[in-house]
C-alpha positions as CSV (number, residue, x, y, z in Angstrom):
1,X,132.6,-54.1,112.2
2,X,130.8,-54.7,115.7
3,X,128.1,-57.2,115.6
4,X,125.8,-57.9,118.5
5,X,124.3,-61.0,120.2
6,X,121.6,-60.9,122.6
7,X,121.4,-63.4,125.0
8,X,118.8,-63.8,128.1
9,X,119.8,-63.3,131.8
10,X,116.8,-64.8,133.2
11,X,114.5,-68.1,132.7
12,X,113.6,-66.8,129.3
13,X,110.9,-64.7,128.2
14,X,112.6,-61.4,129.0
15,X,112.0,-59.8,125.4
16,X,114.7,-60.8,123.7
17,X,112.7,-61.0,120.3
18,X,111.7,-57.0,120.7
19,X,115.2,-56.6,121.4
20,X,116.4,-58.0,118.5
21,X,113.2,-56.4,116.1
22,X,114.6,-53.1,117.5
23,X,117.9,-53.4,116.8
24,X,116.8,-54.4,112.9
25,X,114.8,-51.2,113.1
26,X,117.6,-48.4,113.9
27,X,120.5,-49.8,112.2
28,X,121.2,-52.0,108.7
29,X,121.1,-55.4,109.7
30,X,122.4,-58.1,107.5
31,X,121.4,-61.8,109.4
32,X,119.7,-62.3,112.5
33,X,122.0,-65.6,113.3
34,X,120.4,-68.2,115.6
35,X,123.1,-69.9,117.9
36,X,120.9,-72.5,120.1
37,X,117.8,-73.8,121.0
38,X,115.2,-74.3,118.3
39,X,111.2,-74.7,117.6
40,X,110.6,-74.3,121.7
41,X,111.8,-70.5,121.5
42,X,108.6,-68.2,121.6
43,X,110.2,-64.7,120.6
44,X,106.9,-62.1,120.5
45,X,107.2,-58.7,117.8
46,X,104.8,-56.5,117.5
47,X,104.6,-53.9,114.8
48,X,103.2,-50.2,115.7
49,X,100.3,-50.9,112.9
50,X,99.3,-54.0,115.3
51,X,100.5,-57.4,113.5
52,X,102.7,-59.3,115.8
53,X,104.3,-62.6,115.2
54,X,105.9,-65.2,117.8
55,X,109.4,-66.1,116.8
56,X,110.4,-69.7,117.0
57,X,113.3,-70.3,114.2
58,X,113.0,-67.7,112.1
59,X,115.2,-63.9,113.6
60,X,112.9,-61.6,115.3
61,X,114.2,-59.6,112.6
62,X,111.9,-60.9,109.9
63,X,109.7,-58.1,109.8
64,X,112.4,-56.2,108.5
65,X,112.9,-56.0,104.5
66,X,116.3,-58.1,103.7
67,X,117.0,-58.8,106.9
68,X,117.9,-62.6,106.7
69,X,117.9,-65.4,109.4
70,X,120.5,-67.9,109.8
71,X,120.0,-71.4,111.6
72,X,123.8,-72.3,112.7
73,X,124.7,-75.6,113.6
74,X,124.0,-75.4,116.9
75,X,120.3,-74.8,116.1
76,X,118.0,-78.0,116.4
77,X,115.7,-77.5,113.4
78,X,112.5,-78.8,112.8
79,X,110.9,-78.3,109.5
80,X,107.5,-79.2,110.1
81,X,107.6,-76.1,112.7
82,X,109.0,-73.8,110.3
83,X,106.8,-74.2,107.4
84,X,104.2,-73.3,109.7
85,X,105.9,-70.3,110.9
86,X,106.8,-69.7,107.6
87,X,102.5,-69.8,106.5
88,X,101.7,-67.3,109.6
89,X,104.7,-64.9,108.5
90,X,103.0,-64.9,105.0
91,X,99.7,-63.8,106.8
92,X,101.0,-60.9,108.4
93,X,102.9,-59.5,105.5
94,X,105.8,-61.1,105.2
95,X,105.7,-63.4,102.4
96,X,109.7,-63.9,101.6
97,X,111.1,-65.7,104.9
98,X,112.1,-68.7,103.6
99,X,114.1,-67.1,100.8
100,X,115.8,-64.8,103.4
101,X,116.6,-68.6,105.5
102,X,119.7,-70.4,105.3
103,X,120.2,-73.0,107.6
104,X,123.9,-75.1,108.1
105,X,123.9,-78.7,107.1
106,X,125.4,-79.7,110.3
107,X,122.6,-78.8,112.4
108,X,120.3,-81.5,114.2
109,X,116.6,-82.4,112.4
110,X,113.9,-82.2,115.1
111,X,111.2,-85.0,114.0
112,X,108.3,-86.2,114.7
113,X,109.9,-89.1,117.0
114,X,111.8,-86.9,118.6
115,X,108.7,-84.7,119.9
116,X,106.6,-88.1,120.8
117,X,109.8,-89.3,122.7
118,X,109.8,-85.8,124.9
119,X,106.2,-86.1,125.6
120,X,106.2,-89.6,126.3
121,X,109.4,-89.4,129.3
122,X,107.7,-86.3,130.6
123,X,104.2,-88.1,130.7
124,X,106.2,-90.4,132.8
125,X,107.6,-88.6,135.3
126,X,104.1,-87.5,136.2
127,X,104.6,-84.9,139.2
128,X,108.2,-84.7,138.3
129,X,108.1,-83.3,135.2
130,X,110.8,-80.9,134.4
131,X,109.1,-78.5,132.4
132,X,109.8,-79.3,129.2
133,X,108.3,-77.6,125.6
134,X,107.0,-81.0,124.1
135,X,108.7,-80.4,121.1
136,X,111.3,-83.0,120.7
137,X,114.6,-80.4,120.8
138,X,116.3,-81.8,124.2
139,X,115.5,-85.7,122.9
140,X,117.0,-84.5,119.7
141,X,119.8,-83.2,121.4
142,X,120.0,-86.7,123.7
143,X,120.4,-88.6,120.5
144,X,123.0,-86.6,118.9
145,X,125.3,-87.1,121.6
146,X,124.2,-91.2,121.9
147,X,124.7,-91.8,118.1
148,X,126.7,-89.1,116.5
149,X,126.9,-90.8,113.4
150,X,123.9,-91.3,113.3
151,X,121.7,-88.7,114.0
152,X,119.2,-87.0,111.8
153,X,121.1,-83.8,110.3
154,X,119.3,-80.8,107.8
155,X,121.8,-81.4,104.8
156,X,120.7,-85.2,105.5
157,X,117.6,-84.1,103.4
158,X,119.4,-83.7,100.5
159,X,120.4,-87.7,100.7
160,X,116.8,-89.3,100.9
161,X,118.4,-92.7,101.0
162,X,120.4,-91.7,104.0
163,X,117.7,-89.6,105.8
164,X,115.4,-92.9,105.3
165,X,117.9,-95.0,106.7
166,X,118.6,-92.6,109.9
167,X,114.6,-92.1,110.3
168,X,113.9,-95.7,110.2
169,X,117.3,-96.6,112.8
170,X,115.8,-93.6,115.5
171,X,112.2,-94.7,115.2
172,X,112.9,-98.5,115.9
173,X,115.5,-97.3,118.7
174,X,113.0,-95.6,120.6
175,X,110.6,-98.0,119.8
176,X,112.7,-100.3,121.3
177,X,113.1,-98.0,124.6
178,X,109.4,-96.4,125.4
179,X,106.9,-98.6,123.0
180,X,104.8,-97.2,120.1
181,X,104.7,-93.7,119.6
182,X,102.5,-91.6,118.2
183,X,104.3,-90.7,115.0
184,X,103.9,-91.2,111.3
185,X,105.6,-94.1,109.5
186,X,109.1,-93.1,107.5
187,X,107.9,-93.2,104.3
188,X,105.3,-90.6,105.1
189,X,107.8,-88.2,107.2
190,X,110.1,-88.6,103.8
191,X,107.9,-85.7,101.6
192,X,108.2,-83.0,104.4
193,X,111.8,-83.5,104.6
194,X,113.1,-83.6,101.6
195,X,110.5,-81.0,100.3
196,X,112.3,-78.9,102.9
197,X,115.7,-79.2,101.1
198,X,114.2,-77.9,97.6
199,X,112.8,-74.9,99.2
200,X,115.6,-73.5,101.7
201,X,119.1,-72.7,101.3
202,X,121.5,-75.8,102.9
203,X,124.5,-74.4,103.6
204,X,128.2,-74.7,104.4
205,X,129.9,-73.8,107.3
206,X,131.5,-70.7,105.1
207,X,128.8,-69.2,104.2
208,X,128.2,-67.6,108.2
209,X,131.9,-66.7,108.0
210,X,131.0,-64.4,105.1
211,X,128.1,-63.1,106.3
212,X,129.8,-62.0,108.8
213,X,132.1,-59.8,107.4
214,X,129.6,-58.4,104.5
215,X,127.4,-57.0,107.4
216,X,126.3,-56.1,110.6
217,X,124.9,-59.8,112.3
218,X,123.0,-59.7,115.2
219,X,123.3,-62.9,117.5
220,X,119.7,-63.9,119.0
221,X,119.8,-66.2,121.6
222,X,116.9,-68.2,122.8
223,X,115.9,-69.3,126.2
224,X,117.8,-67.9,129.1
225,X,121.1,-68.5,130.8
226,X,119.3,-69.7,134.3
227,X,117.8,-73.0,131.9
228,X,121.6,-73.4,130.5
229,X,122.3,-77.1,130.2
230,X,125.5,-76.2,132.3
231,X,124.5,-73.5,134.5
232,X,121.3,-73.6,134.5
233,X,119.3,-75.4,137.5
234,X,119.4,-79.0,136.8
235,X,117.0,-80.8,136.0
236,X,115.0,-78.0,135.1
237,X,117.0,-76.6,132.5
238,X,117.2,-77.3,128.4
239,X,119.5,-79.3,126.7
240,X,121.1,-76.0,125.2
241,X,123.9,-73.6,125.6
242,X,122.0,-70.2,126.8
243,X,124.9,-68.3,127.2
244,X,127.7,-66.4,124.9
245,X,129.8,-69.7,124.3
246,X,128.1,-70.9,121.0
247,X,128.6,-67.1,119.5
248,X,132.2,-67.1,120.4
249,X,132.7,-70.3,119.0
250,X,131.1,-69.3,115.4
251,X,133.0,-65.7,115.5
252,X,136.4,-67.5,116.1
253,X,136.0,-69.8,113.4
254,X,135.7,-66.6,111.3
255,X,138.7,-64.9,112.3
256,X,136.5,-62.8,113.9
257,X,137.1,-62.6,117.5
258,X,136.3,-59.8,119.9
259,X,134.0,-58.6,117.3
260,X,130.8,-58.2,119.2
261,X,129.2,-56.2,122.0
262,X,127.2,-58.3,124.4
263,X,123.8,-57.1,125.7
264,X,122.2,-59.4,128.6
265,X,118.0,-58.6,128.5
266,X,116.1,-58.4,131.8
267,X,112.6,-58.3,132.6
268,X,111.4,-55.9,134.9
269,X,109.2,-58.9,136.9
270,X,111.5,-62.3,137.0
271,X,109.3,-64.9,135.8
272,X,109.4,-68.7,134.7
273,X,106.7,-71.2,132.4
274,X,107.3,-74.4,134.1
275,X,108.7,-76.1,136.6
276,X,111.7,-75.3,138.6
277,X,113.4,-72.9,141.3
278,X,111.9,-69.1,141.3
279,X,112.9,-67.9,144.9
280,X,110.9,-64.3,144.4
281,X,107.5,-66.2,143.2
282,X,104.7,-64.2,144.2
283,X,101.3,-65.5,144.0
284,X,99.6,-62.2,144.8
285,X,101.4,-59.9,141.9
286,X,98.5,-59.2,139.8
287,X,100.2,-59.9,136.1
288,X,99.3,-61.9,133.2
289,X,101.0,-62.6,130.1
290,X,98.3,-63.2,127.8
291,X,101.1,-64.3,125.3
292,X,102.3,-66.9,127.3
293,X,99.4,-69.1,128.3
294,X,99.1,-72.4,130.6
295,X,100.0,-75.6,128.1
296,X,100.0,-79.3,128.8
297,X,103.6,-79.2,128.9
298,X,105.4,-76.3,130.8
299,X,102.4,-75.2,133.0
300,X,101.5,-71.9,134.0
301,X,103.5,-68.7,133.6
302,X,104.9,-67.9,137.1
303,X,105.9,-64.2,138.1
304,X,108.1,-63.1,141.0
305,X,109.9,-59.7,142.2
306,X,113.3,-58.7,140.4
307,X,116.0,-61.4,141.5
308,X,119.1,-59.6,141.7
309,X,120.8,-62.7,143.4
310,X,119.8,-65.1,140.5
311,X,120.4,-62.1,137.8
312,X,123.5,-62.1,139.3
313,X,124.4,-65.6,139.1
314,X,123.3,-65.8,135.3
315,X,126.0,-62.3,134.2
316,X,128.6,-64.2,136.1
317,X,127.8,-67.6,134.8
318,X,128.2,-65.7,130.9
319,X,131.2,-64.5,131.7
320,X,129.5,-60.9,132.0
321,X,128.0,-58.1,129.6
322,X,128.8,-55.1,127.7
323,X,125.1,-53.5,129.0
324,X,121.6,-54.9,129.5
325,X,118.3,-54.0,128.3
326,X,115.5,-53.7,130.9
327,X,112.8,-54.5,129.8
328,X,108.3,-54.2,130.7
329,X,109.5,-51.1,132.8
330,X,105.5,-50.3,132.3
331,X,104.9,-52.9,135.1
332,X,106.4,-51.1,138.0
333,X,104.5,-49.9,140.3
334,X,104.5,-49.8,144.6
335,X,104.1,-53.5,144.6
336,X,107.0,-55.0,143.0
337,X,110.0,-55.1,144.7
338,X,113.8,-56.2,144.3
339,X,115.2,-58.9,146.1
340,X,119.1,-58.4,147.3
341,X,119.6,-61.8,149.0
342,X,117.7,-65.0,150.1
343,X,117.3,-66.0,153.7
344,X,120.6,-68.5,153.1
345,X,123.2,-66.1,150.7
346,X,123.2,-63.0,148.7
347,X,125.1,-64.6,146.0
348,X,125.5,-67.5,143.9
349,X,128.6,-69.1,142.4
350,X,128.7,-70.6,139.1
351,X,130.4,-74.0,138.9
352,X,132.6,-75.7,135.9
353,X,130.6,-76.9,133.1
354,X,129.3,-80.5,133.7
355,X,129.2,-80.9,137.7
356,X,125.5,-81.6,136.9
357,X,125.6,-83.3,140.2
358,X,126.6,-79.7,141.8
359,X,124.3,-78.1,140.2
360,X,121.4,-80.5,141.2
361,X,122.4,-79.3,144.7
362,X,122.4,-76.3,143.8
363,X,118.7,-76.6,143.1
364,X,117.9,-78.4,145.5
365,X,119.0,-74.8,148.2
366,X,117.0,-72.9,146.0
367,X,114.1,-74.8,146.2
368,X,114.7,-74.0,150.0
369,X,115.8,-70.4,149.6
370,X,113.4,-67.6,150.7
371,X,113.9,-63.9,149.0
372,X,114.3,-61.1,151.5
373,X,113.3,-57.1,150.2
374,X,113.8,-53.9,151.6
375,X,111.2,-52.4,152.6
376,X,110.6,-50.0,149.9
377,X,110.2,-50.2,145.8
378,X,113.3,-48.5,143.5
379,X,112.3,-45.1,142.6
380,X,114.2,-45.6,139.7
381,X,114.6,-49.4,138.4
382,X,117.3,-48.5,135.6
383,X,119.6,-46.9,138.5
384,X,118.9,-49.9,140.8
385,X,119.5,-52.2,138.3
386,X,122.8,-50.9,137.3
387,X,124.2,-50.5,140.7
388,X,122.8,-54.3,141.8
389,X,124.5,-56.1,138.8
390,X,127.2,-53.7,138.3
391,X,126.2,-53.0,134.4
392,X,125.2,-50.2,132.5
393,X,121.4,-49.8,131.1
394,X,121.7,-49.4,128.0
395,X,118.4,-49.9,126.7
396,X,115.0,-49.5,128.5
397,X,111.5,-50.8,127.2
398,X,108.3,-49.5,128.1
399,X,106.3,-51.9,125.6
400,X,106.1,-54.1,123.5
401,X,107.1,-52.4,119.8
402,X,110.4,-50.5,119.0
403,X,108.7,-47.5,119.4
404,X,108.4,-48.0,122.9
405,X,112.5,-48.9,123.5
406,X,114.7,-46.1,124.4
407,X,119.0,-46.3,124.1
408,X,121.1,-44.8,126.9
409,X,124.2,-43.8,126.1
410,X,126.0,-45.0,123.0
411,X,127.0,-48.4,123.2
412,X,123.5,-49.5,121.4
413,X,122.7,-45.7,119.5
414,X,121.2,-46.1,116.1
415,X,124.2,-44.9,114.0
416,X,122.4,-41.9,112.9
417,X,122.4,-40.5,116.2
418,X,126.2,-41.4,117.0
419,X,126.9,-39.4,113.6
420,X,124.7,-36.2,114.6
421,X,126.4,-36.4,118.3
């Protein structure tokens, strides 16, 4: 059984979500398993009839009757976040996601002192700021590696005494550090926790490994592997593994290695929402993302022309792809171009995990990098793509529902179409 994970190869928001929807669409799909990040991931579906929903914890397989989502442990969750997801799913028609959820009892609990910690260090830094969601998942992240026995965990909410005890010993720690925040006392966080653990499955570690060998899983990764805490472009990154490391981790402790065919997603335009290096930026591109707005936290949405040098960087920092999935190919046109190499290199190397200090350097070039383009636009993006990165297109996208996605070759081929080949 082959089961595939998705991860970004950009600064996130290259369509991952309508990657994933699509593969749920053409093939039976067992679990949509989410392997890092958490509440910050904005995954958009839209449906041919029109309803569209923007995936945060729950798989951007939810649309799809059965198909369940799994929160791993390397999922920050925040329940607060998902019951509200949960309400808007219900609107559009899908009134069952919380009975399709499981989520391990090792994972991290986002809370609401978590998210006024975030916003009250990025208030701080004023000018500085590194871009960051606002919603707590990097501090909860921070905390779990300060206090690892003592961190907030999901399966903690089946112990009220000991989630009260961990609430209480986080608030009056950072209390201690920043001053108030702007959070509710314990006793009234208590309900929406533990109410939580009556109404979604808290699982084992097992229970993934099963999964995993009833059905087809489909690995969705959130964010992108330029933002890896790692790799990424410190500081401007997310306290997160982006790339494939988390996926091989969880299939190993199956018995299932080598099990899974990796597909890296691309954007046709390389953009970023927030802060941070974007070599290609180009003011005078006339795009919009109406589904990714200016917010108090990360800023505007930025675009720039197709970075091959960072795209590049990202497929070697994952440790490379099976085939990628281009995606918004309805945006080219004569303006946008492809850039091969900045002023100062035409490649990047990455580092080993944890030179943050290297990789703050590393920043600091591209923030003094300028992108360099041939004169003309590709004729034909897939075929430029493929030869730049040295990876086959396997999928292309044309907009935003599954409708619009077409599979090349048959490395991602709904099975119905391998069989009649």
């Amino acid at each position: 059984m082959r089961h595939v994970a998705v991860v970004d190869l950009g600064y996130g928001d290259a369509g991952k979500g309508t990657v994933v929807d699509w593969l749920c669409a053409t093939r039976p799909v067992h679990t949509v398993v989410r392997f890092n990040g958490g509440a910050q991931a904005a995954h958009n579906v839209v449906l041919r009839d029109g309803r569209h929903h923007t995936f945060a914890q729950f798989g951007a397989g939810t649309f799809h009757p059965g198909v369940r989502t799994h929160l791993s442990r390397y999922v920050v969750v925040d329940p607060l976040a998902l019951a509200a997801e949960a309400d808007h799913l219900a609107t559009v028609g899908v009134p069952d996601a919380l009975d399709r959820l499981t989520v391990d009892g090792e994972a991290l609990l986002a809370t609401p002192y978590h998210r006024a910690a975030n916003r009250a260090r990025e208030i701080a830094r004023g000018a500085d700021r590194h871009g960051s969601c606002g919603l707590g998942v990097g501090e909860a992240v921070a905390y779990g590696l300060t206090h690892p026995d003592d961190a907030p965990r999901v399966g903690d909410c089946l112990r009220p005494a000991v989630l009260r005890r961990r609430l209480t010993a986080l608030r009056d720690r950072l209390t201690a550090e920043l001053g108030a925040l702007d959070a509710p006392p314990v006793e009234d966080c208590l309900p929406a926790f533990t109410g939580f653990a009556e109404r979604v499955a808290i699982v084992e570690r097992s229970w993934l490994a099963a999964a995993l060998r009833t059905g087809t899983c489909v690995f969705e990764g959130a964010q992108g592997v330029l933002l890896d805490e790692w790799h990424g472009f410190h500081p401007y990154t997310t306290w997160s593994t982006t790339t494939f490391a988390n996926v091989d981790t969880l299939l190993a402790e199956a018995g299932l290695p080598d099990t899974v065919t990796r597909v890296g997603v691309l954007r046709l335009v390389t953009t970023r929402h927030g802060a941070g290096p974007l070599v290609t930026e180009d003011p005078a591109l006339p795009l919009a993302d109406p589904r990714n707005p200016p917010n108090p936290w990360q800023g505007r949405f930025r675009f720039g022309h197709f970075d091959a040098v960072a795209h590049r960087y990202a497929l070697a920092a994952a440790g490379g792809v099976d085939g990628l999935a281009l995606t918004h190919l309805d945006l080219a046109g004569p303006g946008l171009r492809i850039c091969r190499r900045y002023d100062t290199t035409d490649r990047l190397t990455p580092g080993p995990p944890g030179d943050l200090e290297r990789q703050a350097a590393l920043t600091a070039r591209l923030l003094r990098s300028r992108p360099r383009y041939d004169d003309d636009p590709p004729s034909d993006w897939a075929e430029t793509v493929r030869t730049e990165l040295g990876t086959p297109v396997v999928l292309t996208s044309h907009g935003p529902t599954a409708d619009d996605k077409t599979p090349h070759g048959p490395l991602l081929a709904p099975p119905a179409l391998v069989c009649s080949a």
